[in-house]
N, C-alpha and C positions, 0 to 999 in steps of 0.2 A: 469956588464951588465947582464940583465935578456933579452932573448927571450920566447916570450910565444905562444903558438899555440893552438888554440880551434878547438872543433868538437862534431859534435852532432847534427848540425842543419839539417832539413830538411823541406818537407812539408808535414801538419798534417790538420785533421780537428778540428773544435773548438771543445772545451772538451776533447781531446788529450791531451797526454801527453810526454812530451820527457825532454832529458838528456844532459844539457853541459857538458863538460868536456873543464879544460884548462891546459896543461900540460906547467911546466917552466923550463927553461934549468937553471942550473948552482946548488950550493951545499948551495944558503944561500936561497932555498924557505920560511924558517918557518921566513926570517929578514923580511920579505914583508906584510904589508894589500893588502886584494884581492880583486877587485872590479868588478863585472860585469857593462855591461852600453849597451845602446842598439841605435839604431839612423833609426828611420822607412823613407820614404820616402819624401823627402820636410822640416823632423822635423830637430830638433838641435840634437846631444848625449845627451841622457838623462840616470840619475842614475839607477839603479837597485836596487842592493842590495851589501853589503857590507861584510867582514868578518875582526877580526884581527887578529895579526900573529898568535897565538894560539888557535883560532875559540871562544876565549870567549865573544866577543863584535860582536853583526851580527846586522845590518839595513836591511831596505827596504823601496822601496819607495811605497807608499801608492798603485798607480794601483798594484800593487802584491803581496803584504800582504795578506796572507792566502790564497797563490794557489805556491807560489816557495818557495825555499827555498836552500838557499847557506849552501856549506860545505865545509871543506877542509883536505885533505889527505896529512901532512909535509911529512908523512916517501916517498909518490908518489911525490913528487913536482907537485900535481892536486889542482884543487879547482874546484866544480861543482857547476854546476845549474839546482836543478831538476825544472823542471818546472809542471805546473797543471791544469788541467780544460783551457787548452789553450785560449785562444777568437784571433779573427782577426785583431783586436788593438794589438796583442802582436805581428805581424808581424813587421821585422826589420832585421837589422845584430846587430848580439849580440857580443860582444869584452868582453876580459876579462883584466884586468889592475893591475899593480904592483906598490905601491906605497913605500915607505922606512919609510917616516915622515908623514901621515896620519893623520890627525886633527881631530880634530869635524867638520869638514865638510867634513866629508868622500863622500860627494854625490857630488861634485865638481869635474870634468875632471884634472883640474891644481893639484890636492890634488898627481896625479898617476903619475910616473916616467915613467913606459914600457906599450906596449900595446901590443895587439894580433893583426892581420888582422882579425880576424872577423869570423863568420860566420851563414850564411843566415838562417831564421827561418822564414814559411811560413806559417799561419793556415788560412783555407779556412772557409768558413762559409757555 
């Protein structure tokens, strides 16, 4: 059993910048791929970005390629998301996910075991 808890969100204007953090409870963080995903108002969860369990393999999905960027911290049981150059399309609740067996379709919701509750990321325009 993994629980995960994120923070870091707030409200920002576009072109800000700001800092996930997802912290995981238990002693096997580095067995896990780590997944952000985000879900704006009215949309579906959609992917993020990706890491795996030793940060050698990272994705993203195309709207945030080249403005975020995923990491991870085993010895902290953390995994971040800095984010950049914000815009108003990135508003949503941002979750972060634990997955055990991770595929090549890391970008998939079903791929992740545990999830965070979320939290809210606001950029104003």
């Amino acid at each position: 059993q993994v629980q995960l808890s994120e923070s870091g969100g707030g409200l920002v204007q576009a072109g800000d910048s700001l800092r996930l953090s997802c912290v995981a409870s238990g002693r096997t963080f580095s067995s896990y791929s780590m997944g952000w995903f985000r879900r704006a108002p009215g949309k579906e969860r959609e992917f993020v970005a990706a890491i795996s369990r030793r940060g050698f393999n990272i994705y993203y999905a195309n709207s945030v390629k080249g403005r975020f960027t995923i990491s991870r911290d085993n010895a902290k049981n953390t995994v971040y998301l800095q984010m950049n150059s914000l815009k108003p399309e990135d508003t949503a609740v941002y979750y972060c996910a634990a997955g055990a067996s991770v595929s090549a379709t890391y970008y998939r919701v079903a791929e992740y075991d545990y999830w965070g509750q979320g939290t809210q990321v606001t950029v104003s325009s």
